[in-house]
N, C-alpha and C positions, 0 to 999 in steps of 0.2 A: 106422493111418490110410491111406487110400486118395487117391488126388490123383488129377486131372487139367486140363489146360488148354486151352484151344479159344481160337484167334486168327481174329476174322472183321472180314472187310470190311464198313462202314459203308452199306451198301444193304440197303434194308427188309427183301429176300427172305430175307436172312439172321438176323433176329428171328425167323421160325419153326422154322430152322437150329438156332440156340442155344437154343430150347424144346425141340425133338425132343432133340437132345444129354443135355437134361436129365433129360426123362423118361424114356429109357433108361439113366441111373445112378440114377436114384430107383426103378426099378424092384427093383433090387438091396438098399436099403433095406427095414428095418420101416416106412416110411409106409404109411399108407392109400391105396388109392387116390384120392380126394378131394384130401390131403394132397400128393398126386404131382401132381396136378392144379393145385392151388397152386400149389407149386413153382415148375411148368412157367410156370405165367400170370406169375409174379412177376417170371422171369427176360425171358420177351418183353416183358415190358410196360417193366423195367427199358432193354432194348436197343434198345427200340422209341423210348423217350423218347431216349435218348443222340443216336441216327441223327438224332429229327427236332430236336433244341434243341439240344446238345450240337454237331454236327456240319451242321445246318440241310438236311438230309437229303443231304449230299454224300458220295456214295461217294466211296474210296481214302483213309480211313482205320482205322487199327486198334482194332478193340476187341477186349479181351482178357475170357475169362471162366476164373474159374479153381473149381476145386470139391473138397473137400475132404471124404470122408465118412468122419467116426468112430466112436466105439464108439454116443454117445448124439442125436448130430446131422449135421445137412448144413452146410454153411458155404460159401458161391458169393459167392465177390467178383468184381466186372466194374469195369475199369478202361479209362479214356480220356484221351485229350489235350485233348478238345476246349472248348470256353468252359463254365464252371462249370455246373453246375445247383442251387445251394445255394440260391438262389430257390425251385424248384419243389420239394425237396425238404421245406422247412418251408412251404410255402403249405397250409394248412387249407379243406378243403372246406367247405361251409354250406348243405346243404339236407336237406330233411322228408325221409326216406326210407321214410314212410306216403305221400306224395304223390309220384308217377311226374313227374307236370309240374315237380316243382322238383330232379328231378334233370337235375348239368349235362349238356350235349351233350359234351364234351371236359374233358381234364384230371383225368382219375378215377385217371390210372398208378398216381400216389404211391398216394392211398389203395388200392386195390386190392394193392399192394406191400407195405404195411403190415398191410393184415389178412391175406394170404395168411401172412404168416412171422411167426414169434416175434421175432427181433430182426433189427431193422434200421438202421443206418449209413450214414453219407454225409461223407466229406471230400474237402478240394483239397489238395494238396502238393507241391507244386513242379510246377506246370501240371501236375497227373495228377487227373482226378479219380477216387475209390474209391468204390464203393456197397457196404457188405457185408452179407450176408441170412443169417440161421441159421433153421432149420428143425428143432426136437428130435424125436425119435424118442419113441413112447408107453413111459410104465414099463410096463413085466412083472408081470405079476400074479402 
């Protein structure tokens, strides 16, 4: 198992920061590129929401991302201090997605987060909150 961890400050410029990070160890991976793509969008969109709700876009706080890549998957947990997001993380979208008009203007992170990656996680413990994303690798033919 391969690890690493990236500790960024709470200002926006740094969600593409921790995308770019990303897609340079997914590159190293059996993902697809599509799949790296994912990834990538799962992890900003994740850092993206902390910075603006989490943290009410106040830089000089720490978010930590950490990423762990195994034999058959990716596994990237991002941890914070800041006020929960357990609201936003089970709020359910509701619109036609045959129809462009009833899609919303904001609030797509979550779902966008969820369909990018196979499993995904959300807890608070002890004022921390944890998001964790796994990503599998295709089987071998």
């Amino acid at each position: 198992m391969k690890k690493a961890v990236i500790h960024l400050d709470s200002d926006i410029k740094n969600a593409s920061l921790a995308g770019e990070a990303i897609r340079g160890i997914c590159y190293y991976t059996p993902l697809s590129l599509f799949d790296q793509s994912n990834v990538e969008l799962a992890v900003i969109e994740a850092v993206t929401n902390i910075i603006k709700h989490s943290y009410n876009n106040e830089p000089g706080h720490q978010i930590q991302v950490a990423v762990e890549v195994d034999d058959d998957h990716i596994r990237i947990e991002i941890t914070d201090r800041g006020k929960s997001l357990r609201k936003e993380m089970q709020r359910k979208l509701d619109f036609d997605p045959c129809k462009v008009e009833s899609l919303p203007e904001r609030g797509m992170g979550q779902f966008l987060i969820c369909k990018a990656m196979d499993c995904v996680s959300f807890e608070r413990s002890k004022k921390k909150n944890r998001l964790v994303m796994k990503k599998y690798f295709p089987v071998s033919a």
